[in-house]
C-alpha positions in Angstrom: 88.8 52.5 100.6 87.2 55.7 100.2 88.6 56.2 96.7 88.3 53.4 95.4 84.0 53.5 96.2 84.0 56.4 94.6 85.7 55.2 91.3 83.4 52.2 91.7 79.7 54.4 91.8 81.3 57.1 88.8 82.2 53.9 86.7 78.2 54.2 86.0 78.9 57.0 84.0 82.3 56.2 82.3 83.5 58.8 80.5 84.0 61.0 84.0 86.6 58.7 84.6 88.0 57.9 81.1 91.6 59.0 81.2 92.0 61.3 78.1 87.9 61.1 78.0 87.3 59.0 74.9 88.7 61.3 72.4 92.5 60.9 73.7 92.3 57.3 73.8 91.3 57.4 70.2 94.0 59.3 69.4 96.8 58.3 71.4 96.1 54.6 70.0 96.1 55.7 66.1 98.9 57.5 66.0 101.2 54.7 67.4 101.3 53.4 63.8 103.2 56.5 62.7 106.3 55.2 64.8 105.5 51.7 63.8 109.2 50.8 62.0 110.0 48.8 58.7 109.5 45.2 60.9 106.3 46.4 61.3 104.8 47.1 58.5 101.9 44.6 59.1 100.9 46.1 61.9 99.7 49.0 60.3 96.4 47.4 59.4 95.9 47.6 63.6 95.8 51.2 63.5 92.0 51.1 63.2 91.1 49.0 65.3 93.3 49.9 68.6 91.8 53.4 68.0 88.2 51.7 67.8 88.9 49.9 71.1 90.8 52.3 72.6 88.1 52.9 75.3 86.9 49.2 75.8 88.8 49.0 79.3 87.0 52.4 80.1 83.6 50.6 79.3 84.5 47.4 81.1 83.7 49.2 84.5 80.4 49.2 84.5 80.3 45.7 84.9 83.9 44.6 86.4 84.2 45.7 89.7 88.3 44.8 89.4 88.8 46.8 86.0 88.3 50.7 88.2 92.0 50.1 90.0 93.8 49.5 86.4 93.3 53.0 85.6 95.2 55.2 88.2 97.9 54.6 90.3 98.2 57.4 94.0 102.0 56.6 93.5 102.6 59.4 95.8 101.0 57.7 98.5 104.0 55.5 98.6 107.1 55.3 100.9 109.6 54.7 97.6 108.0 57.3 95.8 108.6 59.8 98.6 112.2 59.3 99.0 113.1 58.1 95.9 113.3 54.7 96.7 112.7 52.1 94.0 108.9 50.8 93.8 108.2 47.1 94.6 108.2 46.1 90.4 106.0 43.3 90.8 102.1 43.0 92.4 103.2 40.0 94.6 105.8 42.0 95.9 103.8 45.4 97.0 100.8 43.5 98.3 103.3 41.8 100.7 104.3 45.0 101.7 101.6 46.8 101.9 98.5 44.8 102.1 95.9 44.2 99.2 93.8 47.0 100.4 96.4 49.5 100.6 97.5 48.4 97.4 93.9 48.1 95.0 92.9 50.9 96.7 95.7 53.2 95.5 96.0 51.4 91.8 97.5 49.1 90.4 98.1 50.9 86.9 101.7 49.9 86.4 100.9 45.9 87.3 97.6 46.0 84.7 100.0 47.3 81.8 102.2 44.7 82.6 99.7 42.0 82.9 98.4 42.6 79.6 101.0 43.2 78.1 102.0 39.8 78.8 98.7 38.7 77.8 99.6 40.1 74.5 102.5 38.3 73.8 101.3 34.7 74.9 98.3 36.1 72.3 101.2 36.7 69.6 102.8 33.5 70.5 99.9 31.2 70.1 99.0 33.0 66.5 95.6 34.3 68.5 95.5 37.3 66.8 92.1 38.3 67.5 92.9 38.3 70.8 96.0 39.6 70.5 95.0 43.1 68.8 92.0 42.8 71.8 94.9 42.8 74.3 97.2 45.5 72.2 93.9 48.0 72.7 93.3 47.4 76.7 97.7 48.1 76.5 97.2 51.6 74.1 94.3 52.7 77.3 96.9 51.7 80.3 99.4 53.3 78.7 98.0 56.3 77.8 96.6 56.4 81.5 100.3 56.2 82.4 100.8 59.6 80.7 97.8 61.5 82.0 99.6 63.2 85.3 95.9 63.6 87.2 95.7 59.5 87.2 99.1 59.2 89.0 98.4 61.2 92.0 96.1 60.8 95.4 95.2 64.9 94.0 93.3 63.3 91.4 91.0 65.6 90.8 92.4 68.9 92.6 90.6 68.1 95.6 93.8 69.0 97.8 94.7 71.9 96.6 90.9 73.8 96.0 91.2 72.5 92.3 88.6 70.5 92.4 86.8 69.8 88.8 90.0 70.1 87.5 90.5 66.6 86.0 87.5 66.6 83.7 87.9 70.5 82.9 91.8 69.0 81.4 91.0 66.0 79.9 88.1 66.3 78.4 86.6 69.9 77.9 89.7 70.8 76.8 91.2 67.6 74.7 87.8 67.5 73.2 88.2 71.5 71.8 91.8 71.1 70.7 91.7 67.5 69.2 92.8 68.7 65.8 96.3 69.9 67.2 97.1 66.3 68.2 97.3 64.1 65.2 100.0 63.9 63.0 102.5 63.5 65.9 106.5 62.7 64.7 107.5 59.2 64.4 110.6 58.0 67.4 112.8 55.6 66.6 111.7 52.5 68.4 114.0 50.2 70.3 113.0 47.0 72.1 112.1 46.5 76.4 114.5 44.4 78.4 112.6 45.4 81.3 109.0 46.0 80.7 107.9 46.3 84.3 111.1 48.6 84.8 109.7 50.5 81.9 106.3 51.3 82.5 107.8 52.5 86.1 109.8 54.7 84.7 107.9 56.6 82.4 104.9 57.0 85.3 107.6 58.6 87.7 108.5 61.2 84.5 105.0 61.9 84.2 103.9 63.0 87.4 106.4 66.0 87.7 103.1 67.4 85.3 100.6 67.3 88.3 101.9 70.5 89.7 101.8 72.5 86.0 98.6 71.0 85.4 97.1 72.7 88.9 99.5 76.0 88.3 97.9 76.3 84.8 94.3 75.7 86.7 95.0 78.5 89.2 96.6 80.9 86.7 93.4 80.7 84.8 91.2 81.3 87.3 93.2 84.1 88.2 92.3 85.2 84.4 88.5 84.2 84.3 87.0 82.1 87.2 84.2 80.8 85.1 85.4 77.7 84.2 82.6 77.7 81.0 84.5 81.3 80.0 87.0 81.5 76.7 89.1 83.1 78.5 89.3 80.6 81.5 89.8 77.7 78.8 92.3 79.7 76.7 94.1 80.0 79.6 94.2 76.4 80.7 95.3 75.7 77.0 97.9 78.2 76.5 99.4 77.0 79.7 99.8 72.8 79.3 99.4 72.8 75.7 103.4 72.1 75.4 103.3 69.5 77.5 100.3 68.2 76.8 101.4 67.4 73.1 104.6 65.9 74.6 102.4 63.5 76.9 100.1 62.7 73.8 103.7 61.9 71.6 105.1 59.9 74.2 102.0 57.6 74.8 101.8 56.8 71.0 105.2 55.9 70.7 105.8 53.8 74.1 102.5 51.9 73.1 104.3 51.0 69.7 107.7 50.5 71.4 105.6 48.1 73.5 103.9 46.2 70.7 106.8 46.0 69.1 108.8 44.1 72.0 106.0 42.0 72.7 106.0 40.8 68.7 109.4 40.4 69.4 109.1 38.5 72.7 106.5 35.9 71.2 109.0 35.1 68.6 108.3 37.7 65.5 104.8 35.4 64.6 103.2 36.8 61.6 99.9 38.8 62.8 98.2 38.7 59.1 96.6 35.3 59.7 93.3 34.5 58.7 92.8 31.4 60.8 90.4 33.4 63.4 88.3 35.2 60.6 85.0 33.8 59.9 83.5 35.1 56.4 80.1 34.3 57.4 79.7 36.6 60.4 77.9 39.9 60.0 80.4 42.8 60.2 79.4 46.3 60.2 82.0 49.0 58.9 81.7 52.7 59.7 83.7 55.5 57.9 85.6 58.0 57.6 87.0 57.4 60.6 87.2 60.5 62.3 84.8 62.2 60.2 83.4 66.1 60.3 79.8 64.6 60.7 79.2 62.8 57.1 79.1 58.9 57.8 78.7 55.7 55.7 77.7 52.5 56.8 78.1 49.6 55.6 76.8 46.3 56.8 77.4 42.9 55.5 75.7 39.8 56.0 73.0 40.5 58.5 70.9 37.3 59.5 67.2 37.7 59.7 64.9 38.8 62.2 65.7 42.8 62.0 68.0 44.6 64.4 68.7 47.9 65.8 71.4 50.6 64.8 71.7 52.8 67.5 74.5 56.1 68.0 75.1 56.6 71.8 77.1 59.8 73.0 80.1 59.0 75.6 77.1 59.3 78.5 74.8 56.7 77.3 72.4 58.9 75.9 70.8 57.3 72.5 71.2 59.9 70.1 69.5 57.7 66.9 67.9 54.3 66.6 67.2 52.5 63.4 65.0 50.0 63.0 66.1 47.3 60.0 64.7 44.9 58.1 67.1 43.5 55.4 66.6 40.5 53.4 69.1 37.9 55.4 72.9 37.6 53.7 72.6 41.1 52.4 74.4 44.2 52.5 73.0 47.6 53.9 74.6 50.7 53.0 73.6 53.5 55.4 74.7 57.3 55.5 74.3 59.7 58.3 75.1 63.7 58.3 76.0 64.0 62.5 75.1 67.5 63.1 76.7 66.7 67.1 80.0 68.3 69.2 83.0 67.4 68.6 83.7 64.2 70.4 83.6 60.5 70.6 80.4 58.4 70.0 78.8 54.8 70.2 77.3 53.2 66.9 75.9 49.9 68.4 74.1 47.1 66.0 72.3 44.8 68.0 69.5 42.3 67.9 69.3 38.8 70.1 72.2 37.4 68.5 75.0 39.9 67.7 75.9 42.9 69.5 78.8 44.9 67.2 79.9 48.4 68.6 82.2 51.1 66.9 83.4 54.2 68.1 83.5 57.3 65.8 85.6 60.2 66.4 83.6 63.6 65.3 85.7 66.2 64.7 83.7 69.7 63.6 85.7 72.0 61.5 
């Protein structure tokens, strides 16, 4: 269980174990609309939002002690795996043959995607569309965890192989400095999932052949610079897996629309415009562009009385700016904000004793 415990204290600080850190998530989930096909045209509105929830499983860890195991999966510390042996496809099935510790201990990555994505198409299916695009975000993180090598593998952090440090040094340090080389990604044909389980299974064993290029790159670059804070280390780590790395980033995209796409599919083609759910009297606060360079505008509409805070976290939980307001009830603020901050991915909470309404903004410095 040692693992696990240690997933369960670093889950108070989420972002060390944020597959992608929050910048690929938010990435990874937006540009799935650019494979979205002509059926889904009405999807496209989504794009937003899965990117704006892309890291709500990540933040779920803090306080559910069963979300840490969704997230990785040691496949290598599997019999099948070894000898290339077909993996039990369902949860019932390995806990029978493994035991439930064996089994939560070592993830159950493949089994969460699965679970929600089946989640999202009883969502579809029942018109819930709130809580269907909920379900569609928690699906973009799992499967974008599925394409990050470092969460497949009991090396999870170079540990094994005197690479330790290497997980965060790849995911985030050096996502969060080449974030502008990721968007715009090409469009794939999509096609729809007989086998979902058989799916997600197959593109985890395709990913972890990158664990071994991911710890080369590591030790070539130390060979260049061991100070991991050096240009030259990072340049080196770049150079290295950036190839790759774009082709992980392309493939999460796409398999997470593929996946939306057979689950609207699955529940019957429903119509996910519906208006049923949305209740015009609610405060709703809006914040764009969306990523920005630092110049923000927000907007909020319909803010009961009593005053409430706007606060802007970074990734660690540190407040960065609080706002105090006082609007007359029912109306609309308009806010703007010049972010002079890294490039990354931040908080903008608005909260008083009856709403709580979160946004994350991707800053991206020129």
């Amino acid at each position: 269980m040692q693992r696990l415990t240690h997933l369960l204290f670093a889950a108070l600080v989420v972002v060390l174990l944020s597959s992608w850190g929050g910048t690929g998530h938010y990435i990874i989930s937006l540009e799935a609309h650019r494979s979205f096909n002509t059926e889904m045209q009405q999807f496209t509105d989504w794009a937003n939002y899965l990117a704006g929830h892309a890291s709500d499983a990540d933040n779920r860890k803090s306080s559910d002690p069963t979300e840490a195991p969704k997230h990785y999966i040691d496949i290598d510390n599997y019999t099948e795996f070894l000898t290339n042996q077909p993996m039990p496809l369902s949860l019932p099935e390995a806990v029978s043959k493994y035991g439930n510790n064996f089994v939560v201990d070592n993830g159950t990555l493949p089994w969460a995607t699965k679970s929600t994505y089946d989640s999202l198409v009883l969502a579809l299916r029942n018109s819930r569309i709130d809580k269907a695009k909920q379900f569609a975000a928690d699906l973009g993180h799992y499967v974008a965890d599925g394409h990050m090598p470092l969460h497949l593998t009991k090396n999870y952090n170079g540990q094994l192989t005197g690479n330790t440090g290497i997980h965060s040094r790849y995911e985030s340090t050096m996502i969060n400095a080449h974030a502008d080389e990721f968007y715009n990604s090409q469009p794939r044909e999509l096609s729809y999932v007989q086998n979902v389980q058989q799916y997600i299974f197959d593109y985890i064993y395709h990913n972890y052949k990158y664990v071994d290029s991911i710890i080369d790159a590591d030790n070539y670059a130390k060979s260049i610079n061991p100070d991991y804070s050096s240009s030259a280390y990072k340049d080196a780590l770049w150079n290295s897996t950036k190839g790759f790395t774009k082709r992980l980033f392309e493939s999460a995209s796409q398999r997470l629309a593929e996946l939306i796409y057979s689950a609207w599919i699955e529940a019957g083609r429903p119509s996910v415009t519906s208006t049923a759910e949305v209740n015009l009297d609610r405060t709703t606060m809006f914040v764009y562009p969306n990523p920005t360079s630092g110049h923000v505008n927000i907007t909020i509409n319909k803010l009961g009385g009593g005053g409430c805070y706007l606060e802007i976290f970074d990734m660690l939980g540190n407040t960065l700016k609080q706002y105090k307001l006082n609007p007359i009830p029912g109306t609309t603020v308009h806010l703007t904000e010049n972010l002079t901050i890294p490039t990354g991915v931040y908080l903008f909470r608005l909260s008083n004793n009856n709403i709580s309404i979160t946004h994350s903004v991707l800053v991206q410095k020129k």
